[in-house]
N, C-alpha and C positions, 0 to 999 in steps of 0.2 A: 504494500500500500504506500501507496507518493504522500511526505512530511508534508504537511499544509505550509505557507508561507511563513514564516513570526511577521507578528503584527508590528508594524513599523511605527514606531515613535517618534517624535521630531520634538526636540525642545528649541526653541530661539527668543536671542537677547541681542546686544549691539556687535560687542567684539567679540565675543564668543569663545571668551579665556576668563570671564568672572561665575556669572549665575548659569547661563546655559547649560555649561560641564558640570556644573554641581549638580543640576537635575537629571542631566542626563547618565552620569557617573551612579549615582543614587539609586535613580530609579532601576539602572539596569541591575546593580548588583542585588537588591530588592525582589525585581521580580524573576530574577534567575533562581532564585532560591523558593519561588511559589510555583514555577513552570517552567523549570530549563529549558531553553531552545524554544519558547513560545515567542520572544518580543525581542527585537532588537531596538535600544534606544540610540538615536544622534542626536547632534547639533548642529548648529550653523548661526552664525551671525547676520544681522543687516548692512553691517559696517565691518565686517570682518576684519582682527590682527591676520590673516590668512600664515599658517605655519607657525603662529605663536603655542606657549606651552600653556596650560592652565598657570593663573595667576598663582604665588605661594599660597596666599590665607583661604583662598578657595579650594587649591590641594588640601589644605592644613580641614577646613571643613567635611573634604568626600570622606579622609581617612580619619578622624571620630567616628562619622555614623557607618563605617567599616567598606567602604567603595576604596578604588584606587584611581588614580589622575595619572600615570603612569600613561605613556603613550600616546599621550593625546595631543593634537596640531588643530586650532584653530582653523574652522572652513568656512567661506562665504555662502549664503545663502542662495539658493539659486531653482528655478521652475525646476530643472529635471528632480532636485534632491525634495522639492515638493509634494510634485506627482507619485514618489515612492513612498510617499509618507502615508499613514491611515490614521493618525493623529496628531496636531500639531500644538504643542504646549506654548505661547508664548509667556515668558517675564513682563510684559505690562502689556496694554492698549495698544501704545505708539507699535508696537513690534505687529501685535495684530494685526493692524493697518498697513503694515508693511507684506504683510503674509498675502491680504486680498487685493494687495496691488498689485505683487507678484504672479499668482491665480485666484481669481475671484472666486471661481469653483472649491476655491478651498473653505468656503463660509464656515459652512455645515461642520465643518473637523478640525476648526482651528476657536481654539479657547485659549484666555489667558491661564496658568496653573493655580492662579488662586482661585480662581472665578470656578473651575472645571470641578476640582476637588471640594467647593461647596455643593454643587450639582450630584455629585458622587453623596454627598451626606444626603440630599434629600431622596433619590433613589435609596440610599439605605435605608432609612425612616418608613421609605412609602411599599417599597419591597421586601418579602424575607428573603433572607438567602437563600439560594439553591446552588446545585451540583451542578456546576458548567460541563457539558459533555463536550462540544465543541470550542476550547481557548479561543482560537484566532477568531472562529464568528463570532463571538459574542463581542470581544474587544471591536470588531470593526463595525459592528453596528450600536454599539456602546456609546458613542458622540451624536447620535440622533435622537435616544436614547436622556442623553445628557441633554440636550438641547429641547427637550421638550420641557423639561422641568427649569429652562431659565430662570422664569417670571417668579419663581417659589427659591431662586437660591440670589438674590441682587444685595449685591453688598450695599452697608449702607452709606455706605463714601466711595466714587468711584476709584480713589485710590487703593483703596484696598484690595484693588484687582490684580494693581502693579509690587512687583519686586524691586529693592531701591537699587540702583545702580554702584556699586562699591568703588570702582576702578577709579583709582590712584586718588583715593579718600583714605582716610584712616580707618585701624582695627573696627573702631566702633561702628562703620558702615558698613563693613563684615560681619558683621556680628546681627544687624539691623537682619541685615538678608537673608542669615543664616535660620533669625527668627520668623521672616517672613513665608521662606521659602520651607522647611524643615516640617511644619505643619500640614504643607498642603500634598508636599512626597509621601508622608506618612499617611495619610487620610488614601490617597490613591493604592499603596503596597497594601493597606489593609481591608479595601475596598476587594484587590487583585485576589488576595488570600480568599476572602468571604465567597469570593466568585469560582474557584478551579475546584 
């Protein structure tokens, strides 16, 4: 029997060496451990350092919550590495808008990661959990899914949607994003678990 595709993930931010790799770092080593070989996570920048490394404090972040930043080079964002995507996490709004300028067709599967992982709590609330038979369908139809329950997950500040930009600010902006971001990875891995 032929391996069904892993659901492809896409997280994007500006350069794509601060917040990006941290989600994407994260989430994979996350959900490798609920579905090995179901998901592959990337990144990509709007503005791409293109062949930069992950930033230190953002390494310093994947390796706490037990990912590694190990091998990673900074890639620009671009329609082909789009269209492989089956979900698209952006770090704030602006990146969003960058997404459906790049393919509009991407509406429907591109959420900010705060915004997404509220969606995700109200699907859990409104759903019991069940036995995912099929990984990869359920994930790719999982952002229509999400998208139905916007109006029930609207943050109450639009900023709240966004993850703060850290690069070349101090630890404490590190730290901001770590807390920004760190909640809504987790909310998603235990969403992934509830669901396989």
């Amino acid at each position: 029997m032929e391996t069904p595709r892993p659901v492809r993930i896409l997280t994007v931010c500006t350069g794509n060496i601060c917040r990006s790799p941290v989600a994407e770092r994260l989430l994979q080593a996350g959900l490798d451990q609920v579905q090995p070989g179901a998901f592959e996570v990337r990144s990509a920048g709007t503005h791409a350092m293109v062949g930069d490394p992950i930033q230190p404090l953002s390494a310093d972040i994947i390796r706490t919550f037990g990912g590694t930043p190990d091998g990673f080079a900074a890639r620009q964002l671009t329609p082909r590495i789009l269209r492989e995507s089956d979900l698209v996490l952006a770090m704030t709004a602006k990146h969003r808008g960058a997404v459906m300028q790049l393919d509009a067709s991407l509406l429907k599967r591109t959420f900010t990661i705060r915004e997404f992982a509220r969606m995700l709590q109200v699907l859990e609330q409104r759903d019991a959990p069940a036995a995912v038979v099929d990984v990869p369908a359920f994930w790719r139809e999982l952002p229509a899914r999400a998208g139905s329950v916007r109006h029930l997950a609207l943050a109450p500040d639009a900023a709240d949607n966004d993850v703060v930009d850290p690069y070349r600010r101090g630890p404490e902006l590190y730290h901001q994003m770590e807390d920004e971001l760190a909640p809504a990875i987790l909310t998603i891995l235990r969403f992934a678990r509830e669901h396989s």
